[in-house]
Structure formats: structure tokens, C-alpha cells
C-alpha positions as CSV (number, residue, x, y, z in Angstrom):
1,X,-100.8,68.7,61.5
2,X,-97.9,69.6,63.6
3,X,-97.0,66.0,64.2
4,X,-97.2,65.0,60.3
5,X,-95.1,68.1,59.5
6,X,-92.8,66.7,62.5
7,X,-92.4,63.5,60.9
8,X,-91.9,64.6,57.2
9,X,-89.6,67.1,58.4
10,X,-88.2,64.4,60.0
11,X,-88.1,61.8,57.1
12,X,-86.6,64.6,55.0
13,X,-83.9,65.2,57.1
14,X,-83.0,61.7,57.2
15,X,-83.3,61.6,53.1
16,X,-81.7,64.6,53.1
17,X,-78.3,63.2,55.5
18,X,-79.0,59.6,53.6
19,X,-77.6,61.5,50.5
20,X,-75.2,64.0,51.8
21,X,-73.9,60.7,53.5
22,X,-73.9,58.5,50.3
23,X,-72.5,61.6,48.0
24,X,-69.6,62.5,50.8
25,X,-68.6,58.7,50.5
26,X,-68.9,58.9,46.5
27,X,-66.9,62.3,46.8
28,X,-64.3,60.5,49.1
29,X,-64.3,57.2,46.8
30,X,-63.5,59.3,43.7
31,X,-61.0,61.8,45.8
32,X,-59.0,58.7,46.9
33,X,-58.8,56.9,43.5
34,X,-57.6,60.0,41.8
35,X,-55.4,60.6,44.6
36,X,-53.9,56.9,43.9
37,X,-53.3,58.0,40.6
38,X,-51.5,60.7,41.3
39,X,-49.4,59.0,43.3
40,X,-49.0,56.0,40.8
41,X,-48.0,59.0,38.4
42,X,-45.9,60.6,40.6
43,X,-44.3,57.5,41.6
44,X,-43.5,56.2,38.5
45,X,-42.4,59.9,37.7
46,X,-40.1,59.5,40.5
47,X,-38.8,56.3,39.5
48,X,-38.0,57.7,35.9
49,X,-35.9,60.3,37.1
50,X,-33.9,58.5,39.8
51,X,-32.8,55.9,36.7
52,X,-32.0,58.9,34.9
53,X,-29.6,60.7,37.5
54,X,-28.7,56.9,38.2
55,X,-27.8,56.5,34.3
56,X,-26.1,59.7,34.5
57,X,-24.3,59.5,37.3
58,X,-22.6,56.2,35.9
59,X,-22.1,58.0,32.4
60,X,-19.7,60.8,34.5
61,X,-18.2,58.1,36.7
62,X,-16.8,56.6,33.6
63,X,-15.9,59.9,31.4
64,X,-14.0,61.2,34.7
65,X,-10.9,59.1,34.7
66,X,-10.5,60.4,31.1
67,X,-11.0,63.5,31.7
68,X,-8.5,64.0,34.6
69,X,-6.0,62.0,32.9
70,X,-3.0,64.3,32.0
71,X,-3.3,65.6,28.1
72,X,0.1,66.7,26.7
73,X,-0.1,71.0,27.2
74,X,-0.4,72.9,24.2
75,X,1.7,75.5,22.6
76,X,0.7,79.1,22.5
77,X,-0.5,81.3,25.6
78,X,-3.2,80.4,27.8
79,X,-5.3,82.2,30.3
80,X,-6.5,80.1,33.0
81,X,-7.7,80.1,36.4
82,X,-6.4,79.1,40.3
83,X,-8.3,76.1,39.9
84,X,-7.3,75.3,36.3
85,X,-3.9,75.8,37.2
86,X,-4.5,73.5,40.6
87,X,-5.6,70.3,38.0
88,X,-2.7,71.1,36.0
89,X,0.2,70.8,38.7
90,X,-1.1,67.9,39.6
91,X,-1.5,66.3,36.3
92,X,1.5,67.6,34.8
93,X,4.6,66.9,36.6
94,X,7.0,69.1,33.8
95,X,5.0,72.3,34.6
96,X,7.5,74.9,36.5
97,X,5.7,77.2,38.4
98,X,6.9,81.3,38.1
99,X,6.1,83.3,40.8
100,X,7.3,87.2,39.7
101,X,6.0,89.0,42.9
102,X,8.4,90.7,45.2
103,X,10.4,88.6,47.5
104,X,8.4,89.4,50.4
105,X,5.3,88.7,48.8
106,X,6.5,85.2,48.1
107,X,7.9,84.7,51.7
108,X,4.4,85.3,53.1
109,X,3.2,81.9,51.1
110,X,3.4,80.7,47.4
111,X,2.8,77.5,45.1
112,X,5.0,74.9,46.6
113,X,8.1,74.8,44.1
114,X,7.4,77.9,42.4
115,X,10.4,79.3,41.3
116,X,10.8,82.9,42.3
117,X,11.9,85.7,39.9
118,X,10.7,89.5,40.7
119,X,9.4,91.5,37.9
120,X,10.1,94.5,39.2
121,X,14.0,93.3,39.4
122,X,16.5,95.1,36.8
123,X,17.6,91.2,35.8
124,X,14.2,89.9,35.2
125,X,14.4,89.5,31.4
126,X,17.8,88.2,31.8
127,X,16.8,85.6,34.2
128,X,14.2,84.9,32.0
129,X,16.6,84.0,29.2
130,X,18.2,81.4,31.0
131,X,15.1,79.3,30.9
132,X,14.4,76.4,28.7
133,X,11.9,78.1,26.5
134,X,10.0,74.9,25.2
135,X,9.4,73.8,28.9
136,X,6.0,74.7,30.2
137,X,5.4,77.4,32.5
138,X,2.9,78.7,34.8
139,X,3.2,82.0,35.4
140,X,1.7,84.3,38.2
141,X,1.6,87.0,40.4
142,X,-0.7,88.6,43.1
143,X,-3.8,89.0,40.9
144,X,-3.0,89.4,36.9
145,X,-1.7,92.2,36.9
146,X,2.2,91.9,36.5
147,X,2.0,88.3,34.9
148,X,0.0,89.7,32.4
149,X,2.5,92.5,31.4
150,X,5.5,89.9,31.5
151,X,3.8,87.4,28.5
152,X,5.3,90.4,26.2
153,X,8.4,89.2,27.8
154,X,8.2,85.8,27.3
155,X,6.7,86.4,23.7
156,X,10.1,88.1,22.6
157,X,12.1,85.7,24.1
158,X,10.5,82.9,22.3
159,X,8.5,80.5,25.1
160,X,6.2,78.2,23.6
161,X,4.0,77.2,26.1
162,X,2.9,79.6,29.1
163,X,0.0,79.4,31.4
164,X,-1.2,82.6,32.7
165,X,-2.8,82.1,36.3
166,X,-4.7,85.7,35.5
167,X,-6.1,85.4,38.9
168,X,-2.7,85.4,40.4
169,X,-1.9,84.3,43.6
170,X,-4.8,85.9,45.5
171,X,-7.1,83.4,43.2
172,X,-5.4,80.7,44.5
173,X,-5.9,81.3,48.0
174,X,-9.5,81.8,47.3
175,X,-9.6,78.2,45.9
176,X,-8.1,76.9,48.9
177,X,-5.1,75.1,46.9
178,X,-2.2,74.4,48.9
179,X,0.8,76.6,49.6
180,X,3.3,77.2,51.8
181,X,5.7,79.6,53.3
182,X,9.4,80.3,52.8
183,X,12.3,82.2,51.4
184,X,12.8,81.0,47.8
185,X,15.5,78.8,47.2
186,X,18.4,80.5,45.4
187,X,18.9,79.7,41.5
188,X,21.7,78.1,40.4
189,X,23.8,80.7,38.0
């Protein structure tokens, strides 16, 4: 009896790994076919979206040139930014740039050809009014502040068409736009 119960233990085991064998192989058949078409799926996923960002990328590369193209500046006031104001010197060659901090400030580095006038000098308005008032101008100071106060200014006198840098100066250092250092050059009377 031993020996029978032996062997059918025996032949039951071997049943018994027969199956586990045949249902791991079924288990890994199914396994890798779905994992195939995942992959198919995320392939063709993959695919989609590169011709996509491909499609788009194409779309900008065209609208860019027309978009950096210089557009005549409007009339009125505008508030901008140091990197607004970067795209705008460069595309407009008639913008004059107005620096109204104090002469030292300007020494220690400004917008190259910025013309300097202080707004804390007693001829400020005055040098104002020998501007051409339907020129453009950007105008800015250290951070807002003063070149904010002086658009009053330049509202009474009758400007047109000023740019206010409101992040003065300081923003466009932070940008990393180009400037220089210097004494201002001294304006023809």
C-alpha cells in the first residue's frame, strides 16, 4: 500500500506540474500578446503625437517670421515689459529710448542709446518739450516707479505714443538684454 500511494502520489505530482506547467505557458502566451498590444498601442500612440508636435512645430516655424516682423507702434500709452521692450528696439529702429534716472544711476549701465533726462531735474518738463511729440518713446527708470509718475507729463504735453518699461531698468537686467556703461552724451540745445 505504501508503494501504490508512492506512485499515485507520484503520478499526481507529475499531473499536478503537467498543468501548472501548461497553464504558466498559457498565462505567459496571453501575458506577452497583451503586452504586444500595448506596445502596438502605445507605439502608435507615440507616433500620433510626435506628428502632432512635428505638425505643430512647422505651424510656429511659419507664423514666427510674421510675428517678429516689425508692426507700425500704436498711439496711446502702453505698459510693457524688459522683454517686450527688448523685441521692440530691435524691431523698431524710430523708437528713442528715455532713461529719467539720476545721472549716476545711468553712468553705472543703461539701454545703449537711451537718451538721458533726470526727473528729479528742475528742467525736466522743459526738456521734455523739446521733443518731437509724435515720435515714439520708451520710457524708463529703475523699476516703475518714476516713469510711471512722468506719463502725466508727457500726457499734458501731448505725446502720442509712449512705451512704459514698468519694470524699469532693474527688469531689464533681469532679462539679461544688453547694456552698457557711460556718461550720457550731452543734448544738443
Amino acid at each position: 500500500m505504501r508503494c501504490f500511494h508512492a506512485s499515485t502520489s507520484a503520478t499526481f505530482i507529475d499531473r499536478s506540474f503537467t498543468l501548472n506547467a501548461q497553464h504558466r505557458s498559457y498565462i505567459f502566451y496571453f501575458t506577452y500578446k497583451n503586452h504586444l498590444r500595448s506596445m502596438k498601442k502605445r507605439s502608435f500612440t507615440y507616433w500620433i503625437l510626435t506628428a502632432f508636435a512635428f505638425a505643430s512645430s512647422i505651424q510656429i516655424g511659419i507664423a514666427s517670421p510674421a510675428e517678429n516682423e516689425a508692426k507700425p507702434l500704436k498711439a496711446g500709452y502702453h505698459e510693457i515689459k524688459a522683454k517686450k521692450a527688448g523685441l521692440l528696439l530691435k524691431n523698431h529702429k524710430d523708437l528713442i529710448v528715455l532713461d529719467i534716472r539720476t545721472e549716476k544711476e545711468y553712468v553705472a549701465g543703461h539701454i545703449a542709446k537711451a537718451k538721458h533726462v533726470d526727473f528729479y531735474e528742475s528742467d525736466f518738463k522743459s526738456r521734455l518739450e523739446k521733443l518731437d511729440r509724435k515720435t515714439p518713446y520708451l520710457v524708463h527708470c529703475a523699476s516703475g516707479g518714476r516713469s510711471g509718475r512722468s506719463l502725466e507729463i508727457f500726457r499734458d504735453l501731448g505725446f502720442t505714443r509712449v512705451y512704459h518699461m514698468n519694470d524699469g531698468f532693474k527688469g531689464w537686467m533681469k532679462e539679461k538684454l544688453p547694456s552698457k556703461k557711460g556718461k550720457p552724451e550731452k543734448n544738443k540745445k
